[in-house]
C-alpha positions in Angstrom: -68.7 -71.1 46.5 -70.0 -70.3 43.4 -71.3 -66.8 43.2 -74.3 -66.7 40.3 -74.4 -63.5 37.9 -77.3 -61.7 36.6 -77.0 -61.8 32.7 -78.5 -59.3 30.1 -79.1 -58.7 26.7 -75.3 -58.2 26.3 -74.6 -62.2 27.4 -77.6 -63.4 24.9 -74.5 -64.4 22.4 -73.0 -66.9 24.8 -75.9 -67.8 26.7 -77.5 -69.0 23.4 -74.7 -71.4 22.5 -74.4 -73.0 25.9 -78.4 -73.4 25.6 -78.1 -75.1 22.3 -75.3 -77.3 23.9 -77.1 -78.1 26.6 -80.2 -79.1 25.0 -78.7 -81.8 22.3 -78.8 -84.6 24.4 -82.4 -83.7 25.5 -83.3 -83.7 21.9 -81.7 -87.0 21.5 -83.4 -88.4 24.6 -86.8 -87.4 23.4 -86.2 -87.7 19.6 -86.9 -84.1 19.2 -85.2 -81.8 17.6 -87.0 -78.9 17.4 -87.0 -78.3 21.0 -87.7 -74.5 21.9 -84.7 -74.1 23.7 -83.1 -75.4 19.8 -85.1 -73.2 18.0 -85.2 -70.3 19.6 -83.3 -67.1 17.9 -81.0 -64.8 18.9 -83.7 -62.0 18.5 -85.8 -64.1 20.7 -83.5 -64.6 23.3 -82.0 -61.0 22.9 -86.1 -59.8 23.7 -86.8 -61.6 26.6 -83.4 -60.8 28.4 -84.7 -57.2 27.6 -88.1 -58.0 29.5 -87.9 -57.1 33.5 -90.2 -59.5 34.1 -87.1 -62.1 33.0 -84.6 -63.0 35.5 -81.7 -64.5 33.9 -78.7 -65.9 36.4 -75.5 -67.5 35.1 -72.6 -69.3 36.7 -69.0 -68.6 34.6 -65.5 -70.4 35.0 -62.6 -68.5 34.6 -64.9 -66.3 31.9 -66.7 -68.7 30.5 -70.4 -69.0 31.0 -70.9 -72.9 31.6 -74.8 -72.8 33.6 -77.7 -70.4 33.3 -81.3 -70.0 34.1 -84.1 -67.7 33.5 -87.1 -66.6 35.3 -90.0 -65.2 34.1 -92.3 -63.5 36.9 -96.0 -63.1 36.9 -97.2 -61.9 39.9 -96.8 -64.5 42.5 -95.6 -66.9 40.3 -91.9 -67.7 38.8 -92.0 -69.7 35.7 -88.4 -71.5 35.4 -87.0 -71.7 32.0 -83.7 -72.6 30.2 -81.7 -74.3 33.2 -78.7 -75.1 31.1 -75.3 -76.2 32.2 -72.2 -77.0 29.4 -71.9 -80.7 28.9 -68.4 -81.0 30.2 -69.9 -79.5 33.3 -72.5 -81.3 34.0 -73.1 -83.3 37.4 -70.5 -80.7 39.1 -73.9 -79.3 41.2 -74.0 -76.1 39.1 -77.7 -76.4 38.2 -78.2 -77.3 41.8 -76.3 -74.3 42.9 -77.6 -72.4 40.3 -81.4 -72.5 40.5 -81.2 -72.1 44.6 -79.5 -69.2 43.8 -81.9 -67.7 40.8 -84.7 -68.8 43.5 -83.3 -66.7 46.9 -83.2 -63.7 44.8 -86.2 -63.2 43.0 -88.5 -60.5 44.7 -90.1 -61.7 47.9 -93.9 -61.8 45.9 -92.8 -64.6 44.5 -94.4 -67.7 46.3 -94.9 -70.4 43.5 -92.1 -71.6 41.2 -93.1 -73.9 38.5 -91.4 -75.6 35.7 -91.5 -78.4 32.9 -88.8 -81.0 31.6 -89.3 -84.1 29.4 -90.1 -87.8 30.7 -86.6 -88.8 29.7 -84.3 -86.0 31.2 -82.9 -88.6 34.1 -81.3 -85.7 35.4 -83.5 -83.1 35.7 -86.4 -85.4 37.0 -83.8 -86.5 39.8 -82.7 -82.8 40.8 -86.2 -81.3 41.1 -87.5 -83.1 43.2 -84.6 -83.1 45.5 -85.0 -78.8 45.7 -88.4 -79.3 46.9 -90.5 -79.6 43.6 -93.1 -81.3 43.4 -94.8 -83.2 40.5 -98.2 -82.0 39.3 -99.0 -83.4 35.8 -98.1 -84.1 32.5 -99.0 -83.1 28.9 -98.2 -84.7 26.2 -96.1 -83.2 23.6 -94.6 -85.0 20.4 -94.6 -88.2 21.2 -93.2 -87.6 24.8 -95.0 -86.1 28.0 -93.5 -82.9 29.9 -93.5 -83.4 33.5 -94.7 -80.4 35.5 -93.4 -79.7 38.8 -94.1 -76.6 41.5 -92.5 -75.4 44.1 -94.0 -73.1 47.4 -92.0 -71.1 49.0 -92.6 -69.4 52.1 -94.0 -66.5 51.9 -92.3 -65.1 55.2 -88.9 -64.7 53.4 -86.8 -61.1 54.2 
């Protein structure tokens, strides 16, 4: 089993060229390249690993950081961000594995998990669901829609 590893401001480096990896063939699906997770700096990603409110998990083989995920929590609500695996890694179950993990350790306030991907991420719109989120809208954005999904937990968790 995969054991998932908090990551910090000193991982930012890495975690931001998997992200960018990660994300190319979302751009390309959606004809979008100016995605957030594209765009976003190093400064930028450097602050919010710096921000408690952030939970950032990340799976690494043999050193090398191939899946991560961030958190951001707001009360009772965890806002899922940024689940990235490398390309050559992908459909190995680590973003599965991954966000389950991320989710069982986030502070027991936590009872909604919500989260966003494109119309056209056939993967992402096929995992979801199967982790217990469920659909609740979409918004248009740039010529595509972002599907919105939530997730309750129970709120009886130790």
């Amino acid at each position: 089993m995969v054991e998932p590893l908090r990551l910090g401001e000193p991982d930012a480096g890495e975690l931001l060229t998997l992200q960018r990896a990660s994300y190319v063939t979302e751009a390309q699906a959606h004809g979008d390249l100016f995605l957030p997770p594209l765009t976003e700096t190093l400064d930028e990603l450097r602050s919010m690993l710096l921000d408690s409110a952030v939970f950032a998990w990340g799976i690494r083989e043999s050193g090398r950081l191939v899946a991560g995920v961030r958190i951001l929590v707001r009360g009772e609500t965890g806002e899922v961000g940024r689940l990235v695996v490398a390309p050559d890694r992908q459909r190995h179950g680590l973003g599965r594995t991954l966000l389950l993990a991320a989710e069982d350790r986030l502070p027991p306030a936590v009872t909604t998990l919500r989260l966003f991907t494109g119309e056209h991420s056939t993967g992402p719109l096929r995992l979801y669901p199967r982790l217990g989120y469920r659909e609740t809208g979409r918004t248009q954005e740039n010529g595509y829609q972002l599907v919105h999904f939530t997730k309750v937990r129970s709120a009886s968790r130790p």
